[in-house]
C-alpha positions in Angstrom: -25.4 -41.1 23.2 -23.4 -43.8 21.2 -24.7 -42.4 18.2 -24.1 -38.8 18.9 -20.4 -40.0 19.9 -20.0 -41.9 16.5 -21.3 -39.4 14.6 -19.0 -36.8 16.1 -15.9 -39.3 15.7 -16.9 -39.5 12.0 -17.0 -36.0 11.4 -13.7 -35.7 12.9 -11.8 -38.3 11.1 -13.3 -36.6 7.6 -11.7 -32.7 9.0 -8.6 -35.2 9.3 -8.8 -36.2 6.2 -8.9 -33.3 4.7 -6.5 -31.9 6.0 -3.9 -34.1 5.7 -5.1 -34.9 1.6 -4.9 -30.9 0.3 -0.7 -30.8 1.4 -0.5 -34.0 -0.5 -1.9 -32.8 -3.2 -0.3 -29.9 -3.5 2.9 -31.1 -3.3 2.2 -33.7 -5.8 0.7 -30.6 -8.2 4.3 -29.0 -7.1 6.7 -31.8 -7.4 8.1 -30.6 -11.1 8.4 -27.3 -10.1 11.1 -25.7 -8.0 10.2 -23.0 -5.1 10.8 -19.2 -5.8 14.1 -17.9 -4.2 15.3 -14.9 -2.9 19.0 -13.4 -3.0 19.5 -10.1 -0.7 22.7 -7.8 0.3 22.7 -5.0 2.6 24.5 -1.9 0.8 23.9 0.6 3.7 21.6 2.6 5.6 20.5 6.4 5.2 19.3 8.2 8.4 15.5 9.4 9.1 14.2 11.6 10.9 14.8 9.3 14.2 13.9 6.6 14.6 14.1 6.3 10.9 16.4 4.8 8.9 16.2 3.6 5.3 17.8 0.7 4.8 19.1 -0.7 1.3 19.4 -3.8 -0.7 20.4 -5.5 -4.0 18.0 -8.0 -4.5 17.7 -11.2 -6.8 14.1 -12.8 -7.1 13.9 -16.3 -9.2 10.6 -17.5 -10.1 11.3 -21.2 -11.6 7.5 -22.1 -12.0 5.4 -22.6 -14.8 3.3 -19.2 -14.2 3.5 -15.8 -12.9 4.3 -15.5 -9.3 4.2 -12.2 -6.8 7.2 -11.5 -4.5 5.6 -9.6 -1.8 8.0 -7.5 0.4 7.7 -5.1 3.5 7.6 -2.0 3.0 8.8 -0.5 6.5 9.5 -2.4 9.7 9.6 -1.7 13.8 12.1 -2.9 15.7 9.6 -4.2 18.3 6.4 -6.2 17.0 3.4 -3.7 17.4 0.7 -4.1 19.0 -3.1 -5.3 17.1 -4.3 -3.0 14.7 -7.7 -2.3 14.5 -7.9 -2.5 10.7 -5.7 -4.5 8.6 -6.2 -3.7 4.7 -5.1 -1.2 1.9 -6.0 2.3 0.8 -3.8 3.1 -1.7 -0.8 1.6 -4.6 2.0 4.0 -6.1 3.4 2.1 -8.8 7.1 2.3 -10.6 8.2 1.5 -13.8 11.8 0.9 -14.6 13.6 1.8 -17.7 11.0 0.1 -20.3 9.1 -1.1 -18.0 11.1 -4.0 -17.9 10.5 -3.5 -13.7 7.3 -2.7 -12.2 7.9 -2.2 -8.5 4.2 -1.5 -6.7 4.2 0.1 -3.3 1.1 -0.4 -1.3 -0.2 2.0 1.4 -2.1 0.9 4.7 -2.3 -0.9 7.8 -2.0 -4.6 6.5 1.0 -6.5 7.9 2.6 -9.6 5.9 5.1 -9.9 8.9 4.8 -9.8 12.5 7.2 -6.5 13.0 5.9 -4.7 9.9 4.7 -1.5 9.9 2.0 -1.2 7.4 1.6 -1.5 3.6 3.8 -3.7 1.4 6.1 -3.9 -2.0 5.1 -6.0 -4.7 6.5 -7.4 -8.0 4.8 -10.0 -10.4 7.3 -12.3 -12.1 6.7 -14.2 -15.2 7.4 -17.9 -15.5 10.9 -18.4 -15.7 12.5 -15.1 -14.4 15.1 -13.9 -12.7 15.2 -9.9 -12.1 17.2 -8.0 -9.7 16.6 -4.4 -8.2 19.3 -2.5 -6.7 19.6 -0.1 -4.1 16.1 -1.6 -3.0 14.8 0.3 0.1 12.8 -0.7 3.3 12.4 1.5 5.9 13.2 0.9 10.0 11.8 2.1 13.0 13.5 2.2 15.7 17.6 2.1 16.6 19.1 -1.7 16.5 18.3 -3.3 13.4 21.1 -6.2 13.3 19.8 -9.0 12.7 16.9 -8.1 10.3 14.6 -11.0 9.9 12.5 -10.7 6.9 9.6 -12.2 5.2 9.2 -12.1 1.2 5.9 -13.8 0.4 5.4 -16.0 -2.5 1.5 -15.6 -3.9 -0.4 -17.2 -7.2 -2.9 -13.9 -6.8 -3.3 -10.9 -4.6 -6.7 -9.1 -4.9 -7.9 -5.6 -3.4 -10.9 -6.1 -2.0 -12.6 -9.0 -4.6 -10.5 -7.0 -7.3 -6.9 -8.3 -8.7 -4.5 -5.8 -8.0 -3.5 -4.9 -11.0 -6.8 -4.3 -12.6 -7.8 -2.1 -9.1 -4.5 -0.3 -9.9 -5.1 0.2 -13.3 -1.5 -0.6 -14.4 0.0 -3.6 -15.7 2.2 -4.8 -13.5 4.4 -8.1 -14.9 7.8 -7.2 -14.9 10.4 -8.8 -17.8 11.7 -11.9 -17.6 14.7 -11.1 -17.4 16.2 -7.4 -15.7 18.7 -5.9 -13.9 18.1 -2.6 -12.5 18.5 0.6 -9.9 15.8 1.5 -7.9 17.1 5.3 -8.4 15.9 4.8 -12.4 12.8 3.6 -11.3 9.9 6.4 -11.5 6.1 6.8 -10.2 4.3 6.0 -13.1 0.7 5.7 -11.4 -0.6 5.9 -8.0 -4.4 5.6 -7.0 -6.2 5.9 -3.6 -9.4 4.8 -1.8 -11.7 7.3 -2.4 -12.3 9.1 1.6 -8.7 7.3 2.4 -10.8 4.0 4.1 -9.1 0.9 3.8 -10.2 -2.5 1.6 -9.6 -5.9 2.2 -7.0 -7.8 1.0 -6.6 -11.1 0.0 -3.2 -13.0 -0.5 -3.6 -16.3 -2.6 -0.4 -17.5 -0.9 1.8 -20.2 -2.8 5.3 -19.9 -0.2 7.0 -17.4 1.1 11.2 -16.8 1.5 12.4 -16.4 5.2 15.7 -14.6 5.6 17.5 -14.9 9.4 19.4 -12.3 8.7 19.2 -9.6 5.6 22.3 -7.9 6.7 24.4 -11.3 6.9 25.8 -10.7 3.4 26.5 -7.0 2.0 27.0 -5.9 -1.4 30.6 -6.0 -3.2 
């Protein structure tokens, strides 16, 4: 019995261990390198079809680091956190180029959630080192009718893949944006979209580096 008890006590010390050893390491292998950030105004809301409304931004993304970085956004939220969905993946990207493609906004379609009161699918944009881009006129879309405040969620990932596939090479469009841009969502076009096959979702997998939490996007609006 002692020995069963000792061997168990080792085996939980070494999970301890490692546990507390990869933050360490990762913050050491992040120490030079500041975190991404995220600037957002509320500009105004267009109504839906109720409950719908389609809410819209100007925002700022900086990536600081030393390699490409994806800020991944919702794409539509619920005013109440839904309930469990049976699936949780993708089964379909429409991407958007800006004027020279110096933006490259993708929109993707399913039942994955990034944040607890999403309602499906995301937006993503991969940053080079060392950029700062903003979009304007940015839209995410609300169900339901009070939407003050409006937590959200940007997450901060090294590599997002669809299914064991990196999303841009499953897309079949190359997605980095410029390193430096300033542009309006309403001269961004569709330049590309793609879809499963029979519509059936694939897995996705977010190679998470941070993530951006705003209280409150509607806490500052746009001049």
């Amino acid at each position: 019995m002692a020995t069963i008890l000792f061997a168990a006590m080792r085996a939980l010390v070494s999970r301890m261990f490692f546990l507390i050893v990869l933050p360490c390491a990762m913050a050491a292998g992040q120490a030079n390198t500041s975190p991404a950030t995220v600037e957002i105004r509320y500009c105004g809301v267009q109504m839906g079809k109720p409950p719908l409304k389609y809410l819209s931004f100007n925002v700022t993304m900086h990536n600081p680091g030393a390699r490409p970085q994806w800020f991944l956004w919702p794409r539509s939220l619920y005013e109440q956190t839904p309930g469990p969905m049976k699936e949780n993946g993708v089964d379909g990207a429409e991407i958007f180029a800006g004027p020279e493609r110096k933006v490259m906004v993708a929109q993707f379609l399913g039942s994955i959630r990034l944040q607890p009161r999403s309602a499906g699918g995301f937006q993503a944009l991969l940053l080079p080192a060392g950029a700062t881009v903003t979009v304007r006129d940015f839209s995410i879309h609300f169900w339901g009718d009070n939407f003050s405040p409006l937590p959200i969620q940007v997450v901060i990932a090294d590599h997002v893949l669809i299914g064991s596939v990196p999303v841009d090479r499953w897309a079949g469009a190359a997605m980095l944006s410029a390193r430096s841009a300033d542009v309006s969502s309403r001269h961004i076009t569709m330049v590309r979209s793609k879809f499963t096959r029979r519509r059936n979702e694939l897995p996705v997998t977010v190679q998470k580096s941070g993530e951006v939490n705003v209280p409150n996007a509607l806490a500052k609006s746009c001049e």
